[in-house]
C-alpha positions in Angstrom: 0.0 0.0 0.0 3.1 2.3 0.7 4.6 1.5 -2.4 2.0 2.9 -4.7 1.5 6.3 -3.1 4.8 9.2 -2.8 3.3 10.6 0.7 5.8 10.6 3.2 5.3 8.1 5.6 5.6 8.8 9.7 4.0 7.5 12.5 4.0 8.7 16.1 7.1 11.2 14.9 9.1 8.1 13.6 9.8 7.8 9.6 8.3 3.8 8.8 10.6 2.1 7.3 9.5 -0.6 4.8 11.3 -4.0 5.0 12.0 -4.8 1.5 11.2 -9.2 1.4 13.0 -11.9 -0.2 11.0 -14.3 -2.1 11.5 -16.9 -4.3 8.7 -15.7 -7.1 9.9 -13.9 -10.5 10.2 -10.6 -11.3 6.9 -8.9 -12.8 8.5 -6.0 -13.6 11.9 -3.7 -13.1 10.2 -1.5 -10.3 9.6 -4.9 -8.5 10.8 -4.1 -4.8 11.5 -7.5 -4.0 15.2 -9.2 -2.6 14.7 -12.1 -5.5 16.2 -15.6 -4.5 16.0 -19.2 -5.8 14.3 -22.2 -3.8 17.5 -23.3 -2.9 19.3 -19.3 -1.6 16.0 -19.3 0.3 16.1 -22.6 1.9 19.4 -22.0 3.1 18.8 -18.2 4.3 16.5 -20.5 6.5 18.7 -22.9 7.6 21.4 -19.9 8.6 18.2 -18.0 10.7 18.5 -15.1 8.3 15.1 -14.7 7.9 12.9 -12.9 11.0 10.3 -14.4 9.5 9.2 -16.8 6.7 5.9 -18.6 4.8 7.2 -21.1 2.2 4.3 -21.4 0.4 2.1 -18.3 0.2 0.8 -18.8 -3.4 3.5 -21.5 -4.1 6.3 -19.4 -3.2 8.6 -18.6 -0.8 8.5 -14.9 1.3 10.5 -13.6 3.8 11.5 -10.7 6.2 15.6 -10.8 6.3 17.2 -9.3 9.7 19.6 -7.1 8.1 16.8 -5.0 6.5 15.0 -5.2 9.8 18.4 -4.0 12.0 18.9 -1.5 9.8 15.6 0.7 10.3 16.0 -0.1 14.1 19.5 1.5 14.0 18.2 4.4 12.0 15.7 5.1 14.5 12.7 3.9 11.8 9.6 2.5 12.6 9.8 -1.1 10.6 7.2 -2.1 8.7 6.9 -5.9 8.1 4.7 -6.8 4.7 4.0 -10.7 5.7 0.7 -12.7 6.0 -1.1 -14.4 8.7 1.4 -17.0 9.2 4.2 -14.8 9.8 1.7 -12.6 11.9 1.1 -16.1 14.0 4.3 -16.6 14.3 5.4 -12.8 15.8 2.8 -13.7 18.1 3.5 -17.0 19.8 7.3 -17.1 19.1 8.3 -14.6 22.2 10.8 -12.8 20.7 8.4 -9.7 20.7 6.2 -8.3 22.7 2.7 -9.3 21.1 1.6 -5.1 22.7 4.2 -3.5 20.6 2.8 -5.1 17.7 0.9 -3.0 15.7 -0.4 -5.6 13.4 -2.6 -3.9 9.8 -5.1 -6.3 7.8 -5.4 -4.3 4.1 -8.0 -5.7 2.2 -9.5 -4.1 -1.2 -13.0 -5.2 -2.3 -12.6 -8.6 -4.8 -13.0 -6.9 -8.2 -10.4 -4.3 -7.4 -7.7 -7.6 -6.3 -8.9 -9.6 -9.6 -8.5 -6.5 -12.0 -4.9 -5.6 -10.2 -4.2 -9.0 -10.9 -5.4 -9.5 -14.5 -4.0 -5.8 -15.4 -0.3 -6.7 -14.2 -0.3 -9.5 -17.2 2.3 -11.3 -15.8 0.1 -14.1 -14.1 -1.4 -17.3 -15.9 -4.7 -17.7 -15.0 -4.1 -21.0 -12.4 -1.6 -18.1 -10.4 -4.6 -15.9 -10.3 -7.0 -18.5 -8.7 -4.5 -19.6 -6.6 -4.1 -15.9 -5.4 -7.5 -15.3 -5.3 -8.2 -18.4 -2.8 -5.3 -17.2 -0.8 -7.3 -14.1 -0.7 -10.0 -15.7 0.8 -8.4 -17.9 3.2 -6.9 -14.9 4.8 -10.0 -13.1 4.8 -11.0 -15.5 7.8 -7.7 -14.7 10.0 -8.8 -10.7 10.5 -9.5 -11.6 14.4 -5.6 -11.4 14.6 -5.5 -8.0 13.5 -5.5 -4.8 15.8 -6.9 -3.2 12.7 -8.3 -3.5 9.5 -8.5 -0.8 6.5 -10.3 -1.3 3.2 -8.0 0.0 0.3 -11.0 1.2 -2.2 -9.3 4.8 -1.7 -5.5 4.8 -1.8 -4.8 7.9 0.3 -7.5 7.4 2.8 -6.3 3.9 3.2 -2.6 4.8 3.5 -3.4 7.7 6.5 -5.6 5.1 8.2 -2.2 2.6 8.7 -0.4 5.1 9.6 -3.1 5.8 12.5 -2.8 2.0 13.2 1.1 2.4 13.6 0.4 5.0 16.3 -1.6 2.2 18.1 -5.4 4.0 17.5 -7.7 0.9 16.7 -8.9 1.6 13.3 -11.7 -1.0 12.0 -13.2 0.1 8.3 -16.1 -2.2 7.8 -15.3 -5.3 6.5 -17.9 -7.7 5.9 -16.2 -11.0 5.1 -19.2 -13.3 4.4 -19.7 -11.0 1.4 -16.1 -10.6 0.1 -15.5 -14.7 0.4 -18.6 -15.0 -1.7 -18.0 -12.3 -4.3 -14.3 -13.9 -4.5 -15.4 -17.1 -4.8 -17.7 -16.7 -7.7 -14.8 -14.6 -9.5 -13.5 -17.9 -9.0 -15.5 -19.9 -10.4 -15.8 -18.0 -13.1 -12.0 -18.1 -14.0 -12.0 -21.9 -13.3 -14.7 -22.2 -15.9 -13.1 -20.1 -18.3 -15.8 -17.2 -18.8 -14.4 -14.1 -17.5 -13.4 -12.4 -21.0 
């Protein structure tokens, strides 16, 4: 969400610093800001606890928060920001290493069409990587009880001040009905799985 918009970003006084990932996916483009690795770099960034964090199989690849990137915004006095899913979320939680209080912990969610026509529009995708996205999508729709806060991205700026307001620990809660996002998702779906969305 912070990557599409130029506004300065600070929280509670403190510049957030974004945590650039490593994953094991392919490039879409030359602005990707991804770390890019192969299966086998990741596995072993694993194996050598470079990773803070890890999912090895959020749509069918590998994504991860490396320490170095995460040090450096604490030693420049930044407020890091961690892009991961639920699983990593889970595992911030129950692991001990921090604090679950001084986690300020952001569900963004836009509504279904806008995540299949973001999807379709970057043309890099076959249409099985869009489903399986798209049921990911879903599936995490049912983990928002983790979240301190959740914010709708249907208005880019709007979206981006309300984390921001998250980071300085206000409880922001947009509403989010997820009964009715699962079902419009799931009959995009559908629709891709029988081939009739032009």
């Amino acid at each position: 969400i912070f990557r599409t918009t130029r506004k300065q970003k600070t929280a509670g006084g403190k510049k957030v610093s974004i945590i650039v990932s490593v994953t094991t996916r392919s490039p879409r483009s030359p602005d990707d800001n991804y770390i890019f690795v192969s299966p086998t770099e990741f596995k072993d960034m694993i194996s050598m606890n470079l990773l803070f964090e890890h999912n090895s199989s959020y749509a069918k690849n590998g994504y991860g928060t490396p320490i170095s990137g995460l040090r450096k915004a604490i030693e420049e006095g930044a407020l890091p920001c961690l892009e991961i899913d639920r699983i990593g979320l889970t595992g911030l939680l129950l692991d001990g290493r921090i604090n679950p209080r001084l986690i300020r912990s952001v569900f963004v969610v836009a509504p279904a069409e806008d995540i299949y026509n973001r999807l379709v529009g970057r043309g890099t995708e076959s249409s099985e990587a869009i489903i399986d996205r798209l049921e990911t999508a879903v599936a995490e729709a049912y983990y928002t009880r983790l979240y301190n806060s959740v914010v709708v991205n249907n208005d880019l700026s709007l979206a981006v001040d309300q984390v921001l307001s998250a980071f300085e620990g206000n409880a922001v809660q947009c509403e989010f009905d997820i009964e009715t996002f699962c079902h419009e998702m799931s009959k995009i779906v559908e629709k891709l799985k029988n081939h009739s969305i032009e």
